[in-house]
MARRO-189910 format. One record per atom (N, C-alpha, C): x, y, z; atom name. Coordinates in steps of 0.05 Angstrom, whole numbers. Last residue first. Example, Ala and Ser with C-alpha at 12.3 -4.5 7.8 and 13.67 -1.06 7.14 Angstrom:
     xx     yy     zz atome
    257    -45    142     N
    273    -21    143    CA
    258      1    157     C
    264   -114    156     N
    246    -90    156    CA
    264    -66    156     C
This chain:
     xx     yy     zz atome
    294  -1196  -1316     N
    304  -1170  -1314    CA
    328  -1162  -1314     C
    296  -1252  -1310     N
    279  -1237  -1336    CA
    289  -1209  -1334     C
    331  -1265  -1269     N
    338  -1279  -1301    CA
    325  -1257  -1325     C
    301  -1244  -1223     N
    325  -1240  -1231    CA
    329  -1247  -1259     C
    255  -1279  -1235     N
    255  -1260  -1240    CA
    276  -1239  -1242     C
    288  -1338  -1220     N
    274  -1334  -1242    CA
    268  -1300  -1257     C
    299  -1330  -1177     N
    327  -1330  -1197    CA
    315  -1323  -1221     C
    255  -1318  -1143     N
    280  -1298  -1140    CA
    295  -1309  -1170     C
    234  -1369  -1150     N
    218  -1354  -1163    CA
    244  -1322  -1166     C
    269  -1407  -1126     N
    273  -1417  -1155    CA
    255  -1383  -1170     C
    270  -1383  -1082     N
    292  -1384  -1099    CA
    282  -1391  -1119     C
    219  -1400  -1073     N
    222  -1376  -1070    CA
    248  -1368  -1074     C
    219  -1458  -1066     N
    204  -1445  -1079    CA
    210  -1415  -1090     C
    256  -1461  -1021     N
    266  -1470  -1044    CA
    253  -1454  -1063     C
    215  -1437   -977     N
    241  -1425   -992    CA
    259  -1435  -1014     C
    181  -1485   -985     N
    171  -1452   -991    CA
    196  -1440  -1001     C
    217  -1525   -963     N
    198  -1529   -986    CA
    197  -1489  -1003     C
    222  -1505   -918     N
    248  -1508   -937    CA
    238  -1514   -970     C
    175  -1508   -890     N
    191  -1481   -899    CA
    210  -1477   -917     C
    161  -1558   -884     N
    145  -1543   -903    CA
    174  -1514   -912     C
    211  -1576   -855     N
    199  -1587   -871    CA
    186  -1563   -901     C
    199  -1564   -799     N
    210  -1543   -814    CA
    228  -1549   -854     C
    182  -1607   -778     N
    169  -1575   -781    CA
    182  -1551   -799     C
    213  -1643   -776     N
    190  -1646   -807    CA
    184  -1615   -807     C
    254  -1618   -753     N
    261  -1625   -766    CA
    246  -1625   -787     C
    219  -1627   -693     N
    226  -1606   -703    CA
    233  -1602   -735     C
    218  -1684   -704     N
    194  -1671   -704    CA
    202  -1642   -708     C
    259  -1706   -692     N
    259  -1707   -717    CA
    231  -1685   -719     C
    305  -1703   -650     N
    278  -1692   -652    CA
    274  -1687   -682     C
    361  -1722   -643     N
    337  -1750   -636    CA
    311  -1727   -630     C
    396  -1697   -661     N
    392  -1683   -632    CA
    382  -1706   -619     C
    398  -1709   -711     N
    423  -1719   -703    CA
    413  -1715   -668     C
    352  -1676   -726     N
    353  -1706   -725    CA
    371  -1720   -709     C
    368  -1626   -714     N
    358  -1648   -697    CA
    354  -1662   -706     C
    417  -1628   -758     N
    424  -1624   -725    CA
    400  -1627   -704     C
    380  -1629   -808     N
    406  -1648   -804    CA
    411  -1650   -766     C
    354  -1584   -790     N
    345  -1605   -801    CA
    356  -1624   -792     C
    404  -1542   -801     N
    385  -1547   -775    CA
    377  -1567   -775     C
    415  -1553   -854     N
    433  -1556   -830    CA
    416  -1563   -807     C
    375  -1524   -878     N
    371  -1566   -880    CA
    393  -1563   -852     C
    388  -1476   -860     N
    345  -1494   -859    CA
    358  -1518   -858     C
    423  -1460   -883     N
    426  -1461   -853    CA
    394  -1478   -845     C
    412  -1473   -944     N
    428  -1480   -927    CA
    432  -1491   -903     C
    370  -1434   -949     N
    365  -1451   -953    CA
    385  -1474   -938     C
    404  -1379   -935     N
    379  -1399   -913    CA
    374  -1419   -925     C
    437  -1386   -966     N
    444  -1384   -943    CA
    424  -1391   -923     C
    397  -1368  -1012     N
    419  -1396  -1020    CA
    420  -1398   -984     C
    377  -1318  -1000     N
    363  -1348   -999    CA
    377  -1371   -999     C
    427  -1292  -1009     N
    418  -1291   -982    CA
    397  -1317   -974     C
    433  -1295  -1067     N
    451  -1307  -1045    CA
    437  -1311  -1019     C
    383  -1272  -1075     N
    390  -1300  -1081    CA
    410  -1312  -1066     C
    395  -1219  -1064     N
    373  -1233  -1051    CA
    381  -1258  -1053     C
    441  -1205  -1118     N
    439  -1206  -1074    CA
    417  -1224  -1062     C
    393  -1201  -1151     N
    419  -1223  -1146    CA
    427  -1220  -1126     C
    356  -1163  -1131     N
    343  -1192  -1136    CA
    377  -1221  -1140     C
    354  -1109  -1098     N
    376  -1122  -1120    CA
    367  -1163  -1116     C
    322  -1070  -1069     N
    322  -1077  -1103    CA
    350  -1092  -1115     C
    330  -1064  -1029     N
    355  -1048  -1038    CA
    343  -1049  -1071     C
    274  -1076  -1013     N
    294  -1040   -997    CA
    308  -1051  -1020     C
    270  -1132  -1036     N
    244  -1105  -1041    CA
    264  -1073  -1033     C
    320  -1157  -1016     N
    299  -1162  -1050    CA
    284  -1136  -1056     C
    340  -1136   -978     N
    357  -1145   -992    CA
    341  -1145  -1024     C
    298  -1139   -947     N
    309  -1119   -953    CA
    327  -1122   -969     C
    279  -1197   -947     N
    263  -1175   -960    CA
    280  -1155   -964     C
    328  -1225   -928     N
    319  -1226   -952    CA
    300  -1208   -964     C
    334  -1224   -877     N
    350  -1209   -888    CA
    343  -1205   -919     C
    305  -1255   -846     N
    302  -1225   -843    CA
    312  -1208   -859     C
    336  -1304   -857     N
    303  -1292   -869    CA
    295  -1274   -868     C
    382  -1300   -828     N
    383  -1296   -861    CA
    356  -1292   -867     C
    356  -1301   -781     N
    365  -1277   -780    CA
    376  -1279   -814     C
    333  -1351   -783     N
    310  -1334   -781    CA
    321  -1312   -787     C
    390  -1372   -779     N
    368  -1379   -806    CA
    347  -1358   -803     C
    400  -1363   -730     N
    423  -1353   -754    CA
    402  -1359   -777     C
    377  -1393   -702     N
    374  -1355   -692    CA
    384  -1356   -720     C
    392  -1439   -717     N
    368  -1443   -714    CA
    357  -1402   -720     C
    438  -1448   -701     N
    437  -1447   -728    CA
    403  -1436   -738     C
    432  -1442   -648     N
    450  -1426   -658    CA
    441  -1421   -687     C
    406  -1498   -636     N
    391  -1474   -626    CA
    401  -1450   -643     C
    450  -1526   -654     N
    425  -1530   -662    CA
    417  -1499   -660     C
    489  -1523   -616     N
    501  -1510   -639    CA
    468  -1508   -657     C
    461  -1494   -550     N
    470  -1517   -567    CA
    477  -1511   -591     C
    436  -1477   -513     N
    458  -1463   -518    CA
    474  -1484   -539     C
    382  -1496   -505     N
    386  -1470   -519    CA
    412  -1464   -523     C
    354  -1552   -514     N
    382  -1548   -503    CA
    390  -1515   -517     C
    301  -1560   -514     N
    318  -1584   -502    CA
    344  -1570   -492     C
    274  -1504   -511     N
    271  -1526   -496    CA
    287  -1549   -489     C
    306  -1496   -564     N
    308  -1482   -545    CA
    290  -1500   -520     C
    273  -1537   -600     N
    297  -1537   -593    CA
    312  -1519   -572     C
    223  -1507   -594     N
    228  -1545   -583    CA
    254  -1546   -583     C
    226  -1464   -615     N
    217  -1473   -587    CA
    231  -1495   -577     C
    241  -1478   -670     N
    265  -1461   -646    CA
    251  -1466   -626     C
    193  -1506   -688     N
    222  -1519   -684    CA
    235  -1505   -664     C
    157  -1459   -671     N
    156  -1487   -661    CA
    178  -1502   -657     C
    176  -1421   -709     N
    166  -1420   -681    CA
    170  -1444   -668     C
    165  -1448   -752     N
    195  -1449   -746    CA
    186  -1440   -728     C
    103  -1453   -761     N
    121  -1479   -749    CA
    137  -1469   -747     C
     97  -1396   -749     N
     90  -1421   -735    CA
    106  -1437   -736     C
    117  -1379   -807     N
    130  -1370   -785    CA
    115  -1386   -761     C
     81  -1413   -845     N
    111  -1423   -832    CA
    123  -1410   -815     C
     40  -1384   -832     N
     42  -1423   -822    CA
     64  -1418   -818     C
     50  -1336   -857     N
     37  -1333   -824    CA
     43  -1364   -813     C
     61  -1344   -903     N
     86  -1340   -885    CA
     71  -1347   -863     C
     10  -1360   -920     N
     25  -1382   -925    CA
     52  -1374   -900     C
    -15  -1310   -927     N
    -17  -1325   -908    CA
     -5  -1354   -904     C
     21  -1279   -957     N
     15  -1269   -922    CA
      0  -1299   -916     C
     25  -1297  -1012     N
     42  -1303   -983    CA
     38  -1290   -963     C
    -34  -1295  -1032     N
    -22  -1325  -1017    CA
      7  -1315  -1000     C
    -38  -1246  -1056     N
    -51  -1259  -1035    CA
    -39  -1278  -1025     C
    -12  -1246  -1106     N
     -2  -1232  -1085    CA
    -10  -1244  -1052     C
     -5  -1305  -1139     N
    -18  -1282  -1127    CA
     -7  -1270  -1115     C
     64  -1332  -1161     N
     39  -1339  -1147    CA
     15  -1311  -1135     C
     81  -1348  -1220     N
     93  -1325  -1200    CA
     63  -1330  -1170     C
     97  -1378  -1262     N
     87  -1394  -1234    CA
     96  -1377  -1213     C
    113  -1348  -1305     N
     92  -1358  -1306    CA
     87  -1364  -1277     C
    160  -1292  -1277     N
    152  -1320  -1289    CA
    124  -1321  -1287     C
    157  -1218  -1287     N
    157  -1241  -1270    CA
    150  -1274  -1283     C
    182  -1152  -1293     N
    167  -1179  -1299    CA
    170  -1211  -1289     C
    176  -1100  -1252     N
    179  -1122  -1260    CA
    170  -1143  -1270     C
    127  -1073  -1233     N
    135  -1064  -1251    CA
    163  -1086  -1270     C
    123  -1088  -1174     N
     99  -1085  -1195    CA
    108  -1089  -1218     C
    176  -1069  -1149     N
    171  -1101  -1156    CA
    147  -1103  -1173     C
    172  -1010  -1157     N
    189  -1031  -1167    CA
    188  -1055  -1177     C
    125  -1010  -1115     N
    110   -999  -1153    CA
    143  -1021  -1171     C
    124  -1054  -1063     N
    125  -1030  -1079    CA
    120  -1027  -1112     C
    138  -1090  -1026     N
    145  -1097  -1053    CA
    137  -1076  -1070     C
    156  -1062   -967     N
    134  -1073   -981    CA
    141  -1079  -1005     C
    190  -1069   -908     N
    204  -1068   -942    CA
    178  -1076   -955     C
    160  -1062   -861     N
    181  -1045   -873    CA
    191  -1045   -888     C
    129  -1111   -873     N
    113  -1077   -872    CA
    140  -1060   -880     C
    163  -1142   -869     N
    146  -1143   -886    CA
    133  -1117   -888     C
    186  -1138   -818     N
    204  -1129   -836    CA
    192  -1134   -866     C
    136  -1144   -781     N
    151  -1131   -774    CA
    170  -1114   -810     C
    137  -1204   -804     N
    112  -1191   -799    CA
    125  -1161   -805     C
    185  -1224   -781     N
    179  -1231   -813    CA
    162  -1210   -816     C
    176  -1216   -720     N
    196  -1204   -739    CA
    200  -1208   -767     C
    126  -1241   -703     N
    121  -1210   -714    CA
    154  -1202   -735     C
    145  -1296   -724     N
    123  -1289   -741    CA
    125  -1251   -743     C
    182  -1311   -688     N
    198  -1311   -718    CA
    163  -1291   -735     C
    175  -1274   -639     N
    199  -1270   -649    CA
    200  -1281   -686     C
    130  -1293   -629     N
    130  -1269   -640    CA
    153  -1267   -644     C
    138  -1347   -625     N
    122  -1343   -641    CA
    118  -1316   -657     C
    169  -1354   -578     N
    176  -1340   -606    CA
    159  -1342   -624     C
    145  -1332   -541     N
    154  -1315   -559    CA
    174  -1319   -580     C
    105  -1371   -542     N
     97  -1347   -545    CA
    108  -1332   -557     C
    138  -1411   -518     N
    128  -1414   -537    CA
    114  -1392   -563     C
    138  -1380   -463     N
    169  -1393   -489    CA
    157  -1391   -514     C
     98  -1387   -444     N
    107  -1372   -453    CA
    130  -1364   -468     C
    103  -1453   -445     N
     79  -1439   -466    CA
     85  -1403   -469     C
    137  -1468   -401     N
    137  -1471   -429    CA
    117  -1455   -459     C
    115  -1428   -361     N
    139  -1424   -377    CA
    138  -1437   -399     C
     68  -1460   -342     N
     63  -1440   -355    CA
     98  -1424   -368     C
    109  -1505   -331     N
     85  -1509   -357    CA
     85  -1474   -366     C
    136  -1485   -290     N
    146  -1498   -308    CA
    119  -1498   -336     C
     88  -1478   -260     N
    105  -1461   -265    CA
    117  -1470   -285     C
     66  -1539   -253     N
     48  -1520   -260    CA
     59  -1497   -276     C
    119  -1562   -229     N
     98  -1562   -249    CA
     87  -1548   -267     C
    118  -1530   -180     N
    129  -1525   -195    CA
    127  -1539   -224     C
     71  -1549   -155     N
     70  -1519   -156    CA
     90  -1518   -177     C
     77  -1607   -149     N
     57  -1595   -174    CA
     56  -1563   -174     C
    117  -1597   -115     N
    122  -1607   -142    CA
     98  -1599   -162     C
     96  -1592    -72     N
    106  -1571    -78    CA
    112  -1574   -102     C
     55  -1622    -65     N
     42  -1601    -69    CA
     57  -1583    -81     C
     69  -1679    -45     N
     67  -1674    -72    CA
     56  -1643    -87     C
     70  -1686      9     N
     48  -1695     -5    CA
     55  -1692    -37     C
     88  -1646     43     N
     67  -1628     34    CA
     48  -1659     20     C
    124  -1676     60     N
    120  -1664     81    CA
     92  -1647     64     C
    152  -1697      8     N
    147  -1713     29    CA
    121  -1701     51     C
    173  -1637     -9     N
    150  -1651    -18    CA
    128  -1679     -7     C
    212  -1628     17     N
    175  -1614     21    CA
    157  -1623     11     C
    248  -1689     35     N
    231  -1666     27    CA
    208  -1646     36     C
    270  -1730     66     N
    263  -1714     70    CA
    256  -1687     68     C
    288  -1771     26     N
    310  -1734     20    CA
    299  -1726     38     C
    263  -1818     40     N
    287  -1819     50    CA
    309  -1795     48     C
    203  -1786     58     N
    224  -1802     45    CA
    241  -1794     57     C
    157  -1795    112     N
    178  -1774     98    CA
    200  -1801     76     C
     82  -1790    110     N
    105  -1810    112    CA
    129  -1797    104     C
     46  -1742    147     N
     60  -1757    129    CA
     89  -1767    131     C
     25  -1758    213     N
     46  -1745    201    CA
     47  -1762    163     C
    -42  -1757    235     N
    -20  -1768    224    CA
     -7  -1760    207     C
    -78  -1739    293     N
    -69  -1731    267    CA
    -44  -1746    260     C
């Protein structure tokens, strides 16, 4: 029987071959994907979550609203993408470097998005709301700006669409603020 060959750390790995590394590997992977997981439920159920608890109600019915007010239908499923991709961005950025000013700005934007239904549908005050969108709109390009600067532009496009939507969704907040 012949000994494997030992490097020069004299590893386990030397001594297994490579067995122990693909054990940790392996581990490592299935961590990344459970990362991935949560936040998936972190930005999707907690939008999810604070959508059921502030519903737009007979109030918001009863308001009048712009021409380019969009169905009711379309934002459940339009949020469901973008709570994905920002999933994604905060993953990938929590992957490179979670304690970083990125990652920070990153909790602080999902936590102004949380803040906007109750602010718009619970308190009913559509000029409050607006601020609160101004503030994520904001902390969205900031982020943006901080990975690129990170060298992950990919996070960056992902969160692309969202800034899109929430621009959108100011311009529709000021709008119906304006008529009422």
């Amino acid at each position: 029987m012949e000994w494997p060959a030992m490097g020069k750390d004299n590893t386990l790995d030397d001594l297994t071959g490579g067995q122990h590394r693909r054990t940790d590997e392996r581990k490592s992977s299935v961590r990344r994907w459970l990362m991935l997981a949560a936040f998936i439920v972190l930005a999707w159920g907690g939008g999810t979550l604070i959508g059921v608890a502030t519903p737009p109600g007979q109030w918001y019915a009863d308001l009048q609203k712009p021409f380019f007010n969009p169905p009711a239908w379309v934002f459940g499923p339009v949020w469901t993408v973008l709570y994905v991709l920002v999933a994604i961005a905060g993953w990938r950025t929590w992957m490179r470097n979670y304690r970083g000013l990125t990652m920070q700005v990153w909790f602080a934007q999902l936590a102004v998005n949380f803040l906007w239904s109750p602010a718009f549908f619970g308190m009913q005050r559509p000029g409050y709301a607006l601020l609160v969108i101004a503030v994520m709109i904001v902390l969205t390009i900031l982020f943006m700006r901080l990975s690129v600067r990170d060298d992950d532009r990919a996070s960056a496009w992902l969160m692309a669409p969202y800034l899109a939507w929430i621009s959108f969704a100011a311009l529709l907040n000021a709008a119906t603020w304006w008529l009422n």
